[in-house]
C-alpha positions in Angstrom: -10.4 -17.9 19.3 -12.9 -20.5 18.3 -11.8 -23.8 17.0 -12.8 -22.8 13.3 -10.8 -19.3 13.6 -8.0 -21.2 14.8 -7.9 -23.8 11.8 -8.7 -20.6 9.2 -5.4 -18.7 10.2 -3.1 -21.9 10.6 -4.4 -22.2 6.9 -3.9 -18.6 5.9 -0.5 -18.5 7.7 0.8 -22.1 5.3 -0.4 -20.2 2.2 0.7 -16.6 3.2 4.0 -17.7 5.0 6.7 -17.9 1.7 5.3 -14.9 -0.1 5.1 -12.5 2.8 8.5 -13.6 4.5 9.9 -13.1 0.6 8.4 -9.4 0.8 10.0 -8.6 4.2 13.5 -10.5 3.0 14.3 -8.9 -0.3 12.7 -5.3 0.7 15.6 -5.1 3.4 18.4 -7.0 1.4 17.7 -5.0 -1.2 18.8 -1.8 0.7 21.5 -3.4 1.7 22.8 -4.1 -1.4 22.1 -1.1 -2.9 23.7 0.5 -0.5 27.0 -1.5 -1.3 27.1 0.0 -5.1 26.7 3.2 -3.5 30.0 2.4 -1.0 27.8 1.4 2.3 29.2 -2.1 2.7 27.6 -1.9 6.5 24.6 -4.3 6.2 26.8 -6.8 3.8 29.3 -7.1 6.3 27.0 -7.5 9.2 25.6 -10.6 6.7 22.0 -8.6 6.1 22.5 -8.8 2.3 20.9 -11.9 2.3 17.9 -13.9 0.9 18.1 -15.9 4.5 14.9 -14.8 6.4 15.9 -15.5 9.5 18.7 -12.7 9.2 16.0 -10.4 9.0 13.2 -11.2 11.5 12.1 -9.3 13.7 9.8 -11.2 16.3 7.5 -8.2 16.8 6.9 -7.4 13.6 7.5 -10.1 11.5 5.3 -13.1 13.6 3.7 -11.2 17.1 1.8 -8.4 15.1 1.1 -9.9 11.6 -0.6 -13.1 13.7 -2.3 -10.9 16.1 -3.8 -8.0 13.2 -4.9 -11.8 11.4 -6.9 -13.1 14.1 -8.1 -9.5 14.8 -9.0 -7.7 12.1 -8.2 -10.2 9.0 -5.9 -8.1 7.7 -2.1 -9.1 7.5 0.8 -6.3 8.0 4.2 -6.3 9.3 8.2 -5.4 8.8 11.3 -7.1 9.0 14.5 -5.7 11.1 15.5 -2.7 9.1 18.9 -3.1 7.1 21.8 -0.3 9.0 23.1 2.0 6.6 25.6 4.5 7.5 24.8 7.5 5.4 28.6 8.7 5.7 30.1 6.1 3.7 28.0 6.8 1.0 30.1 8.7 -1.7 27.4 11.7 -2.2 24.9 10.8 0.9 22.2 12.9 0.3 21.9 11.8 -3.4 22.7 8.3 -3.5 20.3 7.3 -0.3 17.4 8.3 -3.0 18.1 5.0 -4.6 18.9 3.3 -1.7 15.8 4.3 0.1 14.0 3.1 -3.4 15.3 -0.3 -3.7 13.3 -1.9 -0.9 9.6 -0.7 -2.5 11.5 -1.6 -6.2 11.8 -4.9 -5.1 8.3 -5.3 -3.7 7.6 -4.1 -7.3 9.2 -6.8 -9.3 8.4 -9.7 -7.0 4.4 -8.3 -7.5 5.3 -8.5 -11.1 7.1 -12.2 -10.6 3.8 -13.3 -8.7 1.6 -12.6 -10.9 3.4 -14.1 -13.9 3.6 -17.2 -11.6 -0.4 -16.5 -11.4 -1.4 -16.1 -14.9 1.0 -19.6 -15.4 -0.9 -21.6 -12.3 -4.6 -20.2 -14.1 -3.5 -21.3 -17.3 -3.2 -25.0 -15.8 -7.0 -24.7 -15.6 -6.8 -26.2 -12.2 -9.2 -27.8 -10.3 -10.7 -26.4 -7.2 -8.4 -27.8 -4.6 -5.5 -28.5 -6.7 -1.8 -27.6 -6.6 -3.0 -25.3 -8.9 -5.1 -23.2 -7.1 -3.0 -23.2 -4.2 -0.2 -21.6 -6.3 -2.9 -19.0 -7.4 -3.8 -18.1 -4.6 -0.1 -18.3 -3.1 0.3 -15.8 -6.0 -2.2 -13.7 -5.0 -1.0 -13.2 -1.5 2.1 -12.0 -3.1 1.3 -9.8 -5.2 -1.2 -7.8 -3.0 1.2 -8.1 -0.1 4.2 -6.8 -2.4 2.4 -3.9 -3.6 0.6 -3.4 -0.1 4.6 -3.0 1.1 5.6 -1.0 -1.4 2.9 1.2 -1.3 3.2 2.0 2.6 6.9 2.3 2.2 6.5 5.0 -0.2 4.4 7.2 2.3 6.7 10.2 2.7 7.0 10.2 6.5 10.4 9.4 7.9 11.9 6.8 8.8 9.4 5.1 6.0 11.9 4.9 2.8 9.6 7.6 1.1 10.5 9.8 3.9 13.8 8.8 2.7 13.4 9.3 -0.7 12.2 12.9 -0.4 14.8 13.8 2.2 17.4 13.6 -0.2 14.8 15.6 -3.1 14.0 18.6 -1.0 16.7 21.4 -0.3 19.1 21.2 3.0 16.6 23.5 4.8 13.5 21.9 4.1 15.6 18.5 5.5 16.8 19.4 8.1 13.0 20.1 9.4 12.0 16.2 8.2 14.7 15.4 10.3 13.5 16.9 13.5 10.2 15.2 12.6 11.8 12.2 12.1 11.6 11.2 16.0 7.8 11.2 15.7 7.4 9.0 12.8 6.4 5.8 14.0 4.1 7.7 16.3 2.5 9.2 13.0 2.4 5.9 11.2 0.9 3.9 14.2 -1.9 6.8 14.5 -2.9 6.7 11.0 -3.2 3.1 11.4 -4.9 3.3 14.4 -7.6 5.3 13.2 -7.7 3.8 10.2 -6.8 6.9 7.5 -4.4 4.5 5.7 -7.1 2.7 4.0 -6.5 4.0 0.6 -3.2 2.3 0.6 -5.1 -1.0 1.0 -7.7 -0.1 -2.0 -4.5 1.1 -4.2 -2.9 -2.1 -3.3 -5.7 -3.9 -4.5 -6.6 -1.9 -7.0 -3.5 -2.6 -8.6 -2.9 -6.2 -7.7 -6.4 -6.0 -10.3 -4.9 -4.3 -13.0 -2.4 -7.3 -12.9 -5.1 -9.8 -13.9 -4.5 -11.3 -10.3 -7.8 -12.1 -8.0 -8.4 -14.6 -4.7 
């Protein structure tokens, strides 16, 4: 890595760094919690309902890969440690981990929503190039494309993804119990599509909608 490449992702990483480790840190606490309404007090007791990132890191996924797929490719992805939730404490499991499997994306959804609000109030500063201003705009912007961008992906119904979650608990017993043998493979799937790049249209939905929110770079 050049000296120039080096400087432009130590920036990135100082801008990107609060909203993305936000993203990761609410997503999972927000399972967690949801899952305590529900009668899953697992992840509170093990201390993961919790707005401290560091109780949801994972080194992998939350610093190796998203610095690596930076200095790669340009584009920023990871994932946190996911939150435990032990499906037979839940009062009705099949029913009640739809909205626990839903809270994580929800939250990406309302902090997307939050950012750009925090946007829309940084632009109406009329900063100057350079200022705090901008730099909250375009801390904003990170956050709301990454948000959606998480939310998004998590919604792809392929297990262990919380959409695969989400339509487990939809789809009759049967049907289930097939998604479950698939489940095994999931990653596998996931890490393929990326591979070969067929998840694109999440990143054009993800930006597609961080437009329709008024929000640009």
């Amino acid at each position: 890595m050049s000296g120039s490449q080096l400087a432009s992702t130590i920036q990135f990483l100082s801008v990107a760094a609060v909203p993305m480790l936000l993203a990761i840190t609410v997503h999972e606490a927000a399972h967690g919690w949801m899952a305590g309404r529900f009668g899953d007090r697992t992840a509170e007791l093990l201390g993961r309902v919790t707005l401290n990132p560091f109780k949801h890191i994972d080194p992998l996924g939350t610093i190796v890969v998203p610095i690596m797929m930076i200095v790669l490719s340009g584009f920023v992805f990871g994932w946190a440690k996911p939150v435990p939730v032990n499906g037979r404490n839940l009062r009705n499991p099949k029913r009640d981990m739809v909205p626990v499997a839903f809270a994580g994306p929800g939250a990406n959804l309302l902090m997307a929503l939050g950012w750009a609000a925090i946007f829309h109030l940084a632009a109406a500063m009329s900063p100057a190039p350079g200022s705090s201003g901008s730099f909250f705009m375009y801390m904003s912007y990170i956050g709301v494309f990454f948000n959606m961008l998480l939310m998004i992906f998590n919604l792809l119904p392929i297990l262990p993804l919380d959409g695969g979650r989400v339509l487990r608990g939809l789809v009759p017993e049967s049907v289930g119990q097939r998604l479950d043998a698939l489940e095994r493979f999931g990653l596998i799937i996931v890490v393929g599509l990326l591979v070969a790049g067929l998840l694109s249209p999440v990143i054009r939905i993800a930006s597609r909608l961080t437009a329709l929110l008024g929000v640009s770079a």
